[in-house]
C-alpha positions as CSV (number, residue, x, y, z in Angstrom):
1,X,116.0,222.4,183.2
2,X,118.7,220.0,183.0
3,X,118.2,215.9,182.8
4,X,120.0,215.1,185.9
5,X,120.1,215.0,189.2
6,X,122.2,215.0,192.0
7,X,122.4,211.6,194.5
8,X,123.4,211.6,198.3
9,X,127.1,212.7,197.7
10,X,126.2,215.6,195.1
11,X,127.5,213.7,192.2
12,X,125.3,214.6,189.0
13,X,123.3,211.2,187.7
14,X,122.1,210.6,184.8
15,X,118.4,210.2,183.6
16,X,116.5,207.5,185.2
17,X,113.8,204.6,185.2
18,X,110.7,205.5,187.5
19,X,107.4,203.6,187.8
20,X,104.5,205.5,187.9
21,X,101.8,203.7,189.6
22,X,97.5,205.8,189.4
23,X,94.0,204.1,188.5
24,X,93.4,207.3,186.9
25,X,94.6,207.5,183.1
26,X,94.7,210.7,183.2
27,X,96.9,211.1,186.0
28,X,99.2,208.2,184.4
29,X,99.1,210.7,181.4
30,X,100.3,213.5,183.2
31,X,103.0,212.2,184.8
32,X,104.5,210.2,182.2
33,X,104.2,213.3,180.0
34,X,106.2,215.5,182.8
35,X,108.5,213.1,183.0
36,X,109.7,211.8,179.6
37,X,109.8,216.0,178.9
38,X,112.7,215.6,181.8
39,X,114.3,212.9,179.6
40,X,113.4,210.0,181.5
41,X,112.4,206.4,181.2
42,X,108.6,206.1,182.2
43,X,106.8,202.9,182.6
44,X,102.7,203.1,183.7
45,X,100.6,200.6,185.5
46,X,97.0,200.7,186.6
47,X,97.2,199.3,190.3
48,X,99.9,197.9,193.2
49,X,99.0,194.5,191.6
50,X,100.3,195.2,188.0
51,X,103.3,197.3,189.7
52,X,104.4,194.3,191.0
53,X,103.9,192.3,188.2
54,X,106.0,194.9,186.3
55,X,108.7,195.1,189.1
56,X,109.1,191.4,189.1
57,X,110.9,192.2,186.0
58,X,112.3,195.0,185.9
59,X,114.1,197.2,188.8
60,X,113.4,200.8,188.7
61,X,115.3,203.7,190.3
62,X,112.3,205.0,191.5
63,X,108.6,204.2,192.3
64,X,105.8,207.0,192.5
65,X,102.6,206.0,193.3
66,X,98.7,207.0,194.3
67,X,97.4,205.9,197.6
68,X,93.8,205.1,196.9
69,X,93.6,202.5,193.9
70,X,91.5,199.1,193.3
71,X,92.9,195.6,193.5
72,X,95.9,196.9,195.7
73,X,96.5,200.2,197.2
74,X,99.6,202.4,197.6
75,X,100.6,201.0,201.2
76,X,100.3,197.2,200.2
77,X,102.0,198.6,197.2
78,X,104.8,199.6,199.6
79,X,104.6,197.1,201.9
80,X,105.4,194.8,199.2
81,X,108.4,196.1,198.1
């Protein structure tokens, strides 16, 4: 599999930054391991609240995250942004 993708015009980008946001660390586990296989930058945090702490500085080209988590949950995750 190659480490690119394509963006909206079909141009081939290179790899990329994503958050990964789970309260389960082995979920955080799995998807950082899938990822940085793909030749990605992978950064990890617990809940929405240390998402946001993380994404106050840094910007990342993309955010996946879990729904159901402590502290903050996926949609005031979202709604944050």
């Amino acid at each position: 599999m190659s480490n690119y993708f394509r963006n909206k015009k079909g141009r081939k980008v290179g790899n990329i930054t994503i958050l990964t946001v789970d309260d389960s660390p082995s979920m955080r586990a799995l998807l950082k391991h899938a990822l940085l296989g793909q030749g990605h930058e992978v950064h990890v945090a617990e809940d929405g609240v240390s998402a946001l702490d993380w994404l106050n500085r840094n910007v990342p080209d993309l955010v996946i995250t879990d729904i159901n988590m402590p502290n903050m949950d996926g949609f005031g995750l979202i709604e944050a942004l």
